[in-house]
RODO-2510 file (C-alpha; in nm, 4 decimals, decimal comma):
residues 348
     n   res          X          Y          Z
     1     x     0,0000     0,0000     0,0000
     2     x     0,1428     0,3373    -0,0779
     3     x     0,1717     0,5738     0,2351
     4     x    -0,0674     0,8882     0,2237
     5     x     0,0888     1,2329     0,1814
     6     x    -0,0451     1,4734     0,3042
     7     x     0,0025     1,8331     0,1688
     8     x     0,1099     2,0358     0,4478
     9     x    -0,0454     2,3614     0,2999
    10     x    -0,4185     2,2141     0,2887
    11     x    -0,5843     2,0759     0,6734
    12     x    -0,7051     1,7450     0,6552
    13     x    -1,0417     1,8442     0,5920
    14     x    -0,9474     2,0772     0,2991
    15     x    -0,6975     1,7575     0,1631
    16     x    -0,9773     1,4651     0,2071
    17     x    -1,2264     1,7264    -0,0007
    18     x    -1,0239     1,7273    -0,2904
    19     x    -1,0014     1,3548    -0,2455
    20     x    -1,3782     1,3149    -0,2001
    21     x    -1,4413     1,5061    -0,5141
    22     x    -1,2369     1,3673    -0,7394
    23     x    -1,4351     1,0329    -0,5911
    24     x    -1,7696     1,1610    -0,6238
    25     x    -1,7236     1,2878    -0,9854
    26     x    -1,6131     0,9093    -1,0776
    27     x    -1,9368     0,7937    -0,9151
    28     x    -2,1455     1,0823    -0,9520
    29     x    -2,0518     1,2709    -1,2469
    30     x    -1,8327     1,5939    -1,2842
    31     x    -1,9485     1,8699    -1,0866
    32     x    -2,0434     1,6768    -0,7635
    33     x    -1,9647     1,8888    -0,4676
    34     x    -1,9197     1,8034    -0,0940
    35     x    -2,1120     1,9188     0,1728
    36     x    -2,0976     1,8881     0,5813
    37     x    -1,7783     1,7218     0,5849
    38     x    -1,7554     1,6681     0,9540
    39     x    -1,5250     1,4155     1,1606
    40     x    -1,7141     1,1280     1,3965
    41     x    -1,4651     1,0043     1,5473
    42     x    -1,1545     1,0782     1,7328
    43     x    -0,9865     0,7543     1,7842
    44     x    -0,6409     0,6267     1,6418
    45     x    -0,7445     0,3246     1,4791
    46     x    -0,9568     0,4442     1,1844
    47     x    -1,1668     0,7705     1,0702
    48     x    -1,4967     0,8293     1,0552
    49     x    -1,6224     1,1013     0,8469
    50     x    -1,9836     1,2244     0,7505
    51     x    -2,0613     1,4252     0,4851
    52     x    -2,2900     1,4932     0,1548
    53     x    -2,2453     1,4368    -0,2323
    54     x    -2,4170     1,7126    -0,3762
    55     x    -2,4947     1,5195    -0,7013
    56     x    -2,4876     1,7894    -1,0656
    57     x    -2,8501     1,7447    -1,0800
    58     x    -2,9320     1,8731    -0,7155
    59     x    -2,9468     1,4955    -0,5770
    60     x    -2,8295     1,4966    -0,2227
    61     x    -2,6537     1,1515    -0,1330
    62     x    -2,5510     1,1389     0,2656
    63     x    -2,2569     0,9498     0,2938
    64     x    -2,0151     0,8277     0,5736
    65     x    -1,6459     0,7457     0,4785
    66     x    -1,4241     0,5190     0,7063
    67     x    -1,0728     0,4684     0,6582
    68     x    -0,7352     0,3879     0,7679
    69     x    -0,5687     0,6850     0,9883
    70     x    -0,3727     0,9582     0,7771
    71     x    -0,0776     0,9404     1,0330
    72     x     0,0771     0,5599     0,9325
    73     x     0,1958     0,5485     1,3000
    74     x    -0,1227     0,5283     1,4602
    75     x    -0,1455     0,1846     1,2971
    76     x     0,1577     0,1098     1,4674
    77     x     0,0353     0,2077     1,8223
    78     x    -0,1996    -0,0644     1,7680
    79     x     0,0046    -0,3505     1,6027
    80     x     0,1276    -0,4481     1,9413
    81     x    -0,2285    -0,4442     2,0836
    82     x    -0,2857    -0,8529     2,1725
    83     x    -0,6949    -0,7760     2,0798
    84     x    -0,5817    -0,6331     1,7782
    85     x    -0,4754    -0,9586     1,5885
    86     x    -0,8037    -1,0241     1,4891
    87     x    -0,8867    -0,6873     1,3432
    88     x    -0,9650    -0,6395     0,9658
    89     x    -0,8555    -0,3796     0,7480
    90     x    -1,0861    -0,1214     0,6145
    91     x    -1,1567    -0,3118     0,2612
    92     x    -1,2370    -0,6350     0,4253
    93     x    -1,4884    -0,4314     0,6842
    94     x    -1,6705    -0,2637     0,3840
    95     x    -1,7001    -0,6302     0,2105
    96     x    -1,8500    -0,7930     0,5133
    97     x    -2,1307    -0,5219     0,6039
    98     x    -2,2161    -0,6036     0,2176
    99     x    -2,2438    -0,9596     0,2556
   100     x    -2,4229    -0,9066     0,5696
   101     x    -2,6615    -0,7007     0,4023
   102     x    -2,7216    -0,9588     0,1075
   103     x    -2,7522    -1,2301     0,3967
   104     x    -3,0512    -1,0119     0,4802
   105     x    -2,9512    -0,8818     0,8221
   106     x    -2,9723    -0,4880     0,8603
   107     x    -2,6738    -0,2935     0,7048
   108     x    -2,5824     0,0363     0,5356
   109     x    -2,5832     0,0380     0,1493
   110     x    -2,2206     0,0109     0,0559
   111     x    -2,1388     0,1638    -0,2617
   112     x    -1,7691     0,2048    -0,3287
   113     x    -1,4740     0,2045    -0,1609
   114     x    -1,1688     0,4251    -0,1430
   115     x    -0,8643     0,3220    -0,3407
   116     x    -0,5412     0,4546    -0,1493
   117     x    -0,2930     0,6463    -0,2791
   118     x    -0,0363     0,9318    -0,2038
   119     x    -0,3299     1,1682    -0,0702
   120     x    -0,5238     0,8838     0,0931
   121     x    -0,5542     0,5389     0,3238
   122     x    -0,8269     0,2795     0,1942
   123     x    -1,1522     0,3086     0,2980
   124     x    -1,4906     0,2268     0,2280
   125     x    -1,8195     0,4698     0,1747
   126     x    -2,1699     0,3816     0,2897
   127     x    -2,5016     0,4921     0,2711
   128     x    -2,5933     0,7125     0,5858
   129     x    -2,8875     0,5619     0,7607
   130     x    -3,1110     0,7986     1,0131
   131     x    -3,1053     0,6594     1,3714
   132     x    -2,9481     0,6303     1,6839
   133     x    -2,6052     0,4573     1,8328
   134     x    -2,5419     0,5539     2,1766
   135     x    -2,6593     0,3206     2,4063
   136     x    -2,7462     0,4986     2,6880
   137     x    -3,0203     0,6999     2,4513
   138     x    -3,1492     0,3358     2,2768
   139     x    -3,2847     0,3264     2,6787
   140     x    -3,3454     0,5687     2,8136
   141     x    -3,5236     0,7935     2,5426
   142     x    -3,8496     0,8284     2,4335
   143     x    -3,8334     0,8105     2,0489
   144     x    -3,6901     0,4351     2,1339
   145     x    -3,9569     0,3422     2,3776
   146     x    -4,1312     0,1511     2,0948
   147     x    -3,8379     0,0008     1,9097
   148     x    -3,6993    -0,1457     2,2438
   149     x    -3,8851    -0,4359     2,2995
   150     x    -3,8655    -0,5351     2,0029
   151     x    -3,4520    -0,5174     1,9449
   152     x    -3,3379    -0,8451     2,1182
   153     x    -3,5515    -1,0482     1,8683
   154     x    -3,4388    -0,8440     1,6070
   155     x    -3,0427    -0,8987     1,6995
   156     x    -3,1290    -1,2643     1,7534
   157     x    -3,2329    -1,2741     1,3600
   158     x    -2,9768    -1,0481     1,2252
   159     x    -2,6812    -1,2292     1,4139
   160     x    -2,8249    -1,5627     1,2755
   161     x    -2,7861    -1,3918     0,9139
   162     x    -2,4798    -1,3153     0,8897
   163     x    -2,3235    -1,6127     1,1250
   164     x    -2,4649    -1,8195     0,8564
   165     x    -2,3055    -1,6555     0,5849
   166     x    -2,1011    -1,9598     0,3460
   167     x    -1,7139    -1,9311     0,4693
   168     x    -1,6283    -1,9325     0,1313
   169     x    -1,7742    -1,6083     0,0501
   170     x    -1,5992    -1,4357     0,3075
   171     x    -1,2615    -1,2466     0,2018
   172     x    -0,9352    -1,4124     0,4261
   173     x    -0,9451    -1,3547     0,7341
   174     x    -0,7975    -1,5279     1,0807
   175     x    -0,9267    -1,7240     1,3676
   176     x    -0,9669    -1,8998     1,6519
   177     x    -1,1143    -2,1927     1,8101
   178     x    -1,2533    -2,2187     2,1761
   179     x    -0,9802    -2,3368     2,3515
   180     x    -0,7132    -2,1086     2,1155
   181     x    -0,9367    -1,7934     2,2435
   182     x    -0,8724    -1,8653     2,5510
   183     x    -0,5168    -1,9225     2,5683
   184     x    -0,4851    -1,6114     2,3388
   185     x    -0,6248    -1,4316     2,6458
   186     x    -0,4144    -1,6444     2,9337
   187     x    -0,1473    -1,5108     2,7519
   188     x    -0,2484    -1,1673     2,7451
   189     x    -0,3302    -1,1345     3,1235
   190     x     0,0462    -1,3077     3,1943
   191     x     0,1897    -1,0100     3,0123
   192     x     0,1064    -0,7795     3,2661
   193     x     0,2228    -0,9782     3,6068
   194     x    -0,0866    -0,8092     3,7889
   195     x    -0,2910    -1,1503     3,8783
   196     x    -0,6506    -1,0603     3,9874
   197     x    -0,8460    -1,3563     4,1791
   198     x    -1,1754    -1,3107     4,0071
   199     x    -1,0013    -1,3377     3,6396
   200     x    -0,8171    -1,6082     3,7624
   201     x    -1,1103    -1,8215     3,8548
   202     x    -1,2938    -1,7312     3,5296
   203     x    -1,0572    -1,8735     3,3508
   204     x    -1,0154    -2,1985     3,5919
   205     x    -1,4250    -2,2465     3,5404
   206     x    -1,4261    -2,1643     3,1374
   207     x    -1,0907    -2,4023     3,0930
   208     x    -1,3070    -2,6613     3,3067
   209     x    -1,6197    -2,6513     3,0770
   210     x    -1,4779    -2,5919     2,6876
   211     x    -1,7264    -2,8411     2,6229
   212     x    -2,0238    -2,6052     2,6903
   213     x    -1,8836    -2,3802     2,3827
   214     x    -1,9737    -2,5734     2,1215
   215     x    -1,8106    -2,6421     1,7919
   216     x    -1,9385    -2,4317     1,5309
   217     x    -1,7124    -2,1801     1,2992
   218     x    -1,8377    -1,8819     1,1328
   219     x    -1,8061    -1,5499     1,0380
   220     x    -1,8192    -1,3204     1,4165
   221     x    -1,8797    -0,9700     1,3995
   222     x    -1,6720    -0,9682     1,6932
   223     x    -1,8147    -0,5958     1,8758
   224     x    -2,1466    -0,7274     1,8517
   225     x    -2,3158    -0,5072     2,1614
   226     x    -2,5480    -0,1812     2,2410
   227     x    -2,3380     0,0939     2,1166
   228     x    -2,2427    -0,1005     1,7481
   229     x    -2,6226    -0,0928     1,6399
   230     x    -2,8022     0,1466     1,4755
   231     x    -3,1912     0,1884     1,6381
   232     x    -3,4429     0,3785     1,5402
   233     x    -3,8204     0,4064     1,5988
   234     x    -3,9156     0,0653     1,4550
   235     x    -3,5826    -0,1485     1,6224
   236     x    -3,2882    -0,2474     1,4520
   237     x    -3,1943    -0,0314     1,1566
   238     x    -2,7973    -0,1541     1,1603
   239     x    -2,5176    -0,3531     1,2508
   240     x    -2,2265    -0,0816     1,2212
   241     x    -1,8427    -0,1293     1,3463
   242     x    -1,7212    -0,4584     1,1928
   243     x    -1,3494    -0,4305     1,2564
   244     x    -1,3130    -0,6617     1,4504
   245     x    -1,4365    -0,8964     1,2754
   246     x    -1,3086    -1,2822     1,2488
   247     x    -1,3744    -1,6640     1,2544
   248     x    -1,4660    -1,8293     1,5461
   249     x    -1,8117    -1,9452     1,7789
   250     x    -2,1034    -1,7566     1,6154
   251     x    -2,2390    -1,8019     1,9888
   252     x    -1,9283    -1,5475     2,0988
   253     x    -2,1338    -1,2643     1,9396
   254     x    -2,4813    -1,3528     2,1449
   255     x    -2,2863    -1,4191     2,4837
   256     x    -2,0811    -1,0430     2,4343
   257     x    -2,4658    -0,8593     2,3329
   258     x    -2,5306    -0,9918     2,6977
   259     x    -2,2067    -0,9063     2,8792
   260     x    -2,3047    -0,6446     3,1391
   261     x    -2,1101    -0,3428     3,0774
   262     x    -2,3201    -0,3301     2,7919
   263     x    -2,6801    -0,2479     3,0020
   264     x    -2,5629     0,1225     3,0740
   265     x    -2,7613     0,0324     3,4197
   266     x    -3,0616    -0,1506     3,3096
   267     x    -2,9108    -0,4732     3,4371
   268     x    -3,2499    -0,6696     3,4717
   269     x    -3,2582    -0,6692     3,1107
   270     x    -2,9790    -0,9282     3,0242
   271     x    -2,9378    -0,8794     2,6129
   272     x    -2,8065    -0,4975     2,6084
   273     x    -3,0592    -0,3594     2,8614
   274     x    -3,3397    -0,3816     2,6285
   275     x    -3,4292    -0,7333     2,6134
   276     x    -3,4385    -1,1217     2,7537
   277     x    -3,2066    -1,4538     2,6242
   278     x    -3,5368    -1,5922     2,5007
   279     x    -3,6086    -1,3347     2,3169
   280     x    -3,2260    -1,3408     2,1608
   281     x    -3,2823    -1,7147     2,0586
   282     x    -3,6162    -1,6725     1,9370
   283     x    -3,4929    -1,4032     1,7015
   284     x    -3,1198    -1,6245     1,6308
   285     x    -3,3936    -1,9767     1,5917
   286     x    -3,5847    -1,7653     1,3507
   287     x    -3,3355    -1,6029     1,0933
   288     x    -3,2212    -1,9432     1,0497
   289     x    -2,9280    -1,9739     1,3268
   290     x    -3,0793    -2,2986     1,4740
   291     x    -3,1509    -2,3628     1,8345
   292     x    -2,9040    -2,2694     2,0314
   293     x    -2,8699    -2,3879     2,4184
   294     x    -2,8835    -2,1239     2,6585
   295     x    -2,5817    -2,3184     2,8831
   296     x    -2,3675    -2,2155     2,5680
   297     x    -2,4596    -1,8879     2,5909
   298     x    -2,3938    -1,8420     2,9490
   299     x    -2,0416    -1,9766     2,8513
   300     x    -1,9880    -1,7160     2,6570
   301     x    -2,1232    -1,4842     2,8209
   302     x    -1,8780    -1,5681     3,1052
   303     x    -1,6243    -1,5408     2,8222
   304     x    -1,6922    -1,2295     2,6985
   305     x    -1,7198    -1,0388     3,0618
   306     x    -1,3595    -1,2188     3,1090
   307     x    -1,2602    -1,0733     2,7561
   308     x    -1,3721    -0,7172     2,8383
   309     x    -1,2276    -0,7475     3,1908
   310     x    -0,8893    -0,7858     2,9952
   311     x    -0,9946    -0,5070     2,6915
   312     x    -0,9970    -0,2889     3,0527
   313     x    -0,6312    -0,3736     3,1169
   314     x    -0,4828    -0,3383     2,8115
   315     x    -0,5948    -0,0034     2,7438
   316     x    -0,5110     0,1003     3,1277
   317     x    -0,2010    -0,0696     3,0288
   318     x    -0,1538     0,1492     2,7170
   319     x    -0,1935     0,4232     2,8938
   320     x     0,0629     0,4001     3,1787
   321     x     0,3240     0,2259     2,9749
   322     x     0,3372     0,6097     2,7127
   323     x     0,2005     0,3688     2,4496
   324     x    -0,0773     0,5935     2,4135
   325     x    -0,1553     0,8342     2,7282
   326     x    -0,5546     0,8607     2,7414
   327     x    -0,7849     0,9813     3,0030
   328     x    -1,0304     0,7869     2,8226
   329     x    -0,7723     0,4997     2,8508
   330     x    -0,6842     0,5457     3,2162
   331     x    -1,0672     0,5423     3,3220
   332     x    -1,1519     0,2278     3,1063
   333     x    -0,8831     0,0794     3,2857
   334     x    -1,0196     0,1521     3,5785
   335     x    -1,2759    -0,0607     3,5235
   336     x    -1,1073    -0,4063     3,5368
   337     x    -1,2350    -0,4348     3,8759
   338     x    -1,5695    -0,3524     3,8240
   339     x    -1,5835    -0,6139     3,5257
   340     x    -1,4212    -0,8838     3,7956
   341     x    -1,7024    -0,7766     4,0144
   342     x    -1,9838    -0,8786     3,7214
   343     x    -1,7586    -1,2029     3,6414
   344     x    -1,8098    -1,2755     3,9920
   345     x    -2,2065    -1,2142     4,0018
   346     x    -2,2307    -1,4449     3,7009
   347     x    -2,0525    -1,7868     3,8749
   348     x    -2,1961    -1,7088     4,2178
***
């Protein structure tokens, strides 16, 4: 891939507009303008950017661009990152939300994607769908009041779409099995010679009952919680934020929608403060994902809380070691205790 160059008379804004026009005209026709450019997100990984095609004949297209950082090195903050080895590159993200679309679980229109070259990192463009992401919101606010009893049903479905999408359709991409995933995170929590009791027996009781996982292998969307899903006033509108995607248990993505961290407070409300396990297999048993036992997704449940426990450290971690210094990092690694704390509720 050739490295991005960034003029250093233009701002990034001002550089990515020239590159989004000469885009738009190829997909558009000449004479396409760009409207509302605005920047989503902040983080390091990849950027998130929202704006309009302002088609020649007055056609307004709303569009959101994601793509690699600008700045090379951020990648390289995060190549040492132990979660990170499963993470796909921009290209392969764009290809899965359009096979999860044609698998017939909700997903932004994905049009094109962005070719890099000296002005740019890849990307990929989609459609810009009207709705909501932050979690907290999805609960607590009115305009959702109708859509939320409806959502775990709806995730149920969609996750049993695209977990049953034919491996050989999917672009290359790694793995892991069960028992791998687990040692990949042993190994992780060794790295940082700070035991913690309630970690330690979580992964004592998931070692002691790999069984429970089950064996199947498919495509995981790997985020799959409240906060990656678009909502609006009828439910599910999207599944957003596929990087880090990968093979493994399709039952991985059910057991992290019902991880607690994820219930912003409404903990009586298991799948992502909104909804009920039955509800979540119902919708997974209808779209086609079969039956699925709810010991297996306690399992990973159990997993995932263990997982995000460890997510906690590794960006405290990043923080104190100058990796990356973060408030947002420090306080999420805060949190490794209060994740033990859950991990503890669920084996009690």
């Amino acid at each position: 891939m050739t490295a991005a160059i960034q003029d250093p008379k233009l701002t990034a804004p001002q550089q990515l507009t020239a590159v989004l026009r000469d885009q738009m005209a190829v997909e558009y026709g000449s004479g396409t303008k760009i409207g509302g450019l605005v920047r989503l997100s902040g983080g390091a990984s990849r950027e998130t950017w929202s704006f309009d095609a302002l088609k020649p004949d007055g056609a307004r297209q709303p569009l959101i661009l994601k793509r690699d950082p600008m700045d090379r090195q951020a990648d390289k903050q995060f190549e040492g990152v132990p979660e990170g080895r499963l993470a796909v590159d921009r290209l392969t993200e764009g290809r899965l939300i359009q096979l999860a679309g044609e698998a017939g679980a909700p997903a932004p229109t994905v049009p094109f994607f962005l070719a890099a070259d000296e002005r740019t990192t890849c990307g990929f463009f989609t459609h810009r769908l009207i709705g909501e992401t932050l979690g907290r919101r999805i609960l607590r606010e009115d305009a959702y009041a109708q859509a939320r009893p409806k959502l775990a049903f709806q995730i149920g479905h969609a996750a049993a779409c695209f977990h049953g999408i034919d491996l050989d359709l999917l672009p290359e991409m790694r793995g892991l099995r069960a028992a791998a995933e687990l040692l990949h995170y042993r190994a992780i929590m060794d790295s940082f010679h700070q035991p913690h009791a309630g970690f330690e027996y979580g992964f004592s009781w998931l070692r002691e009952r790999l069984e429970l996982a089950g064996d199947r292998y498919a495509l995981n969307h790997g985020d799959f919680r409240n906060g990656n899903i678009l909502v609006d006033g009828n439910g599910l509108a999207g599944v957003l934020d596929w990087e880090s995607a990968h093979l493994g248990n399709p039952s991985a993505d059910l057991g992290w929608m019902c991880v607690r961290a994820w219930r912003y407070g409404y903990h009586d409300k298991v799948v992502g403060g909104f909804g009920d396990v039955s509800e979540l297999l119902d919708g997974y048993a209808a779209g086609g994902g079969g039956r699925v036992r709810r010991e297996e997704i306690h399992f990973w449940q159990v997993f995932g809380t263990l997982r995000w426990g460890i997510l906690c450290m590794i960006l405290g971690f990043t923080h104190i070691d100058g990796e990356q210094r973060s408030v947002e990092y420090a306080a999420i690694g805060r949190r490794a205790a209060e994740t033990e704390y859950d991990l503890m509720l669920l084996l009690d």
